[in-house]
N, C-alpha and C positions, 0 to 999 in steps of 0.2 A: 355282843355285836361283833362281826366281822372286820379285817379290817378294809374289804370292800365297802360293807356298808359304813363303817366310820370316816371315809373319803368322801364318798357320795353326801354324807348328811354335811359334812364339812366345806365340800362348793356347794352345798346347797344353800346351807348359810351365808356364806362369803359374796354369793350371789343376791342373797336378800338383802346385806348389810350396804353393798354398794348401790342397789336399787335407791337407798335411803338419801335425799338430797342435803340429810345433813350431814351425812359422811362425805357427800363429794366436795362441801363446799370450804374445807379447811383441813387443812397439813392435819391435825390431834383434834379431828370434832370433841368438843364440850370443855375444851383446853381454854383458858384464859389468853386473850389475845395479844397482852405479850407474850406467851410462850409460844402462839402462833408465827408471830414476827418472831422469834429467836431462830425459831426453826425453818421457816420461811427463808429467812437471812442466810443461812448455812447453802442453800441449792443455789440463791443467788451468786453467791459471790462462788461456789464451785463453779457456774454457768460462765461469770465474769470470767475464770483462770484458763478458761476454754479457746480452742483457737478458733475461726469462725467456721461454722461449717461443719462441727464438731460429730461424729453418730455417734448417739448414745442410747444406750437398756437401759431400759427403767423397767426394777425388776422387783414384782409383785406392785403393781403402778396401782391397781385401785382403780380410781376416777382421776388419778394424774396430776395430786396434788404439788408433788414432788417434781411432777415435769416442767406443771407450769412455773412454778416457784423458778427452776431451771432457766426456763424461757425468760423469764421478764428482766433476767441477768445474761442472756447471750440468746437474744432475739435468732441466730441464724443455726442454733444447736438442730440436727437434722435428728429425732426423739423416735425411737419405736418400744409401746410397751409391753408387757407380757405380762398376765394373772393366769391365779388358776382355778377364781371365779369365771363366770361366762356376764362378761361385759357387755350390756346391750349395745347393738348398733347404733343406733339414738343417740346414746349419753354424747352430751355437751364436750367432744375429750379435743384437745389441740394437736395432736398425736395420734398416729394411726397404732391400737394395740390389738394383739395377739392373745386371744379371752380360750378359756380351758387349757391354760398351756403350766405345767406342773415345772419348777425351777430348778429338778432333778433332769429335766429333756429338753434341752428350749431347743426350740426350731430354728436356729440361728448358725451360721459359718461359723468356721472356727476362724479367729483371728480379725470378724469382720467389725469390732466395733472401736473407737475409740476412748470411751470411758462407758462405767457401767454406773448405774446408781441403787436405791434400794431405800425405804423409808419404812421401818416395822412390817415390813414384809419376809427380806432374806432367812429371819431369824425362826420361820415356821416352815422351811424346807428342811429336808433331810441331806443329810452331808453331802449326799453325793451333788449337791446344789456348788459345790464351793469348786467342785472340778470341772462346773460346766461355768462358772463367774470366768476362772481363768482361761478354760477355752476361747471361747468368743472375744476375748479384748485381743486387740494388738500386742503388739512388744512394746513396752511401756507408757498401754492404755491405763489410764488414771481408775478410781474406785472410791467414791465413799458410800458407804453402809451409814445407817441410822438404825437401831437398834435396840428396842425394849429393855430398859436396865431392870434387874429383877427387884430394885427396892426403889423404882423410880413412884412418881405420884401417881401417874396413871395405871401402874400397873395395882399399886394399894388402892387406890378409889376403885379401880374394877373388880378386887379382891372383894370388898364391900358388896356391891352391888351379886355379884357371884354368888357370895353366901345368901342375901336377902332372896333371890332366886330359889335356889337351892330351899331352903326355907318354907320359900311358898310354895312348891312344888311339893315337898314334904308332909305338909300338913295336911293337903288336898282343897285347896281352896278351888280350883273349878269344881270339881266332885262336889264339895259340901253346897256351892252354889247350884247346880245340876238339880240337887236332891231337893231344895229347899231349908238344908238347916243351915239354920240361920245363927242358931247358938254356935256351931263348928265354928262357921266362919269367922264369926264376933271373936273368939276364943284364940282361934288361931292368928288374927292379924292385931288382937290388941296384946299378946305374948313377942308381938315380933315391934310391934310398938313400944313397950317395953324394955324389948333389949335393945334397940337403934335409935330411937327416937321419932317422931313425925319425918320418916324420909319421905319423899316422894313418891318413889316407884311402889310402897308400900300403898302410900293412900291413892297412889292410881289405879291399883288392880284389887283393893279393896271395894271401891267406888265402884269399877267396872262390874264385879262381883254382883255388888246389890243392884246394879241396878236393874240385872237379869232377872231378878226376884218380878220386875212390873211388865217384863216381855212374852209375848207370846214363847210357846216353847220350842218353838222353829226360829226364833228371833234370837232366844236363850242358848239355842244350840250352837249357834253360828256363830255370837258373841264368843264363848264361851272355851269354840274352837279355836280358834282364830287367838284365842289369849293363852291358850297352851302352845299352837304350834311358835309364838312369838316366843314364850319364854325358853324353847326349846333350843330355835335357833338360835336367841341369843346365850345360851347356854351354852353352848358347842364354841361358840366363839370366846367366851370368857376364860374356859379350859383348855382353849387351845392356848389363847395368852399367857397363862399361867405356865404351862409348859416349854414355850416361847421364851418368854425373858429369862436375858442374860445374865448372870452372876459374871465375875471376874476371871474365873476356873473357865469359864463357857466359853468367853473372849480368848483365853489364852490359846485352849483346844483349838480353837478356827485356828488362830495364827497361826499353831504348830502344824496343822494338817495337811496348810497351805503354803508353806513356808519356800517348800521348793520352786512355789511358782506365781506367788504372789511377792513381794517387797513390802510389809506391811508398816508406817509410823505407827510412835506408841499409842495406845485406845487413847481416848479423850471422854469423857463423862461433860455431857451438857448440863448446865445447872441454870432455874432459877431462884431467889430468896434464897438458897443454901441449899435447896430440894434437886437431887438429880430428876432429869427430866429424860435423859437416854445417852447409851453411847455414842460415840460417833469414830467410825472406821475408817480410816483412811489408808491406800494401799494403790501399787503397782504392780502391772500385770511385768516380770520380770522379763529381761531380753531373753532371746531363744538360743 
């Protein structure tokens, strides 16, 4: 695949994933709700340090998790966001944001903002993102980053789910469902039963399989689509994660890269139970 077309299917996704009202409706959808409050807490009180009145990037914003969190710690933050998903007009956002906008080009002034933000998004630009962070902030516009740590829990629970994917796709379970064998399928999803145990996502699309077996085959088809193109996009997204999260080597490279023009404090690793949860970046756009 090109690396045109690996762009395209990539906001393709990212467009789909944000569609999903369970990603907009929390900082780490499927995150336990202290870790949501942890993280939650981190934008508040950066919101709190804020003078009133503050402009701030919220950069790969999503559905604006990040912003709001922001918000409900400095109600007068003036917030514009930027993805490079295409964010429906619609969505519920408290911020007016900037939807197909790639964090290698942002359409932004140079110099025009006061602090920038960024919640597992920064970390799936390409470098030249870290020379447009510093553009755009003032002289000693503030910056924290939140950032996919590469042996965080989310990143291993998504590992899981990736492989199980990967998996099912392998084996050909829409195909064996298609055809009608029913032995394939039995075969292929009690092997995978097997090696992970009763997961979920397994006996979902296990489920959904058979029950194509009782549809019409314009019913079957549709079904059947429709559970490939899901596993695809969220495929593309799982791999990008992977590639995404940061190792310590990864942190450092930003800092060094940036160093002439950023002011960065030392990384800080979020924890909870003893479990990193993500980096967290803090940094100054340096005087001129």
């Amino acid at each position: 695949m090109s690396d045109k077309s690996d762009k395209s299917a990539a906001e393709s996704s990212w467009t789909w994933y944000w569609a999903d009202p369970d990603s907009a409706a929390a900082c780490v959808p499927q995150a336990e709700e202290i870790v949501q409050k942890l993280i939650s807490g981190r934008w508040q009180e950066f919101g709190k340090e804020m003078p009133k009145a503050s402009r701030v990037a919220d950069l790969a914003c999503g559905m604006g998790a990040a912003g709001r969190a922001l918000l409900s710690g400095n109600p007068t933050a003036d917030i514009i966001g930027a993805d490079y998903a295409e964010i429906s007009e619609d969505a519920d956002l408290p911020f007016p944001v900037r939807a197909g906008v790639p964090l290698e080009n942002l359409p932004f002034d140079d110099a025009e903002f006061d602090a920038a933000i960024s919640q597992f998004g920064f970390e799936y630009a390409g470098e030249e993102a870290s020379g447009e962070l510093a553009r755009i902030l003032k002289p000693g516009g503030k910056i924290r980053l939140l950032m996919h740590h590469a042996q965080s829990v989310v990143v291993q629970a998504n590992k899981v789910r990736r492989n199980l994917l990967e998996a099912i796709s392998s084996f050909g379970a829409t195909d064996a469902a298609r055809s009608g064998d029913r032995a394939r399928l039995q075969a292929g999803f009690g092997k995978l039963v097997g090696q992970y145990g009763e997961q979920p996502l397994i006996l979902e699309i296990a489920t959904a399989c058979r029950d194509g077996f009782a549809m019409s085959e314009v019913d079957r088809t549709a079904l059947l689509d429709g559970i490939d193109a899901g596993m695809q996009r969220e495929l593309t997204i799982l791999r990008e994660l992977k590639q995404a999260a940061q190792s310590e080597d990864d942190i450092n490279a930003l800092i060094k890269r940036t160093a002439s023009s950023i002011d960065w404090a030392r990384p800080e690793v979020l924890e909870f139970d003893g479990k990193a949860i993500c980096w967290e970046l803090n940094g100054t756009r340096a005087e001129a």
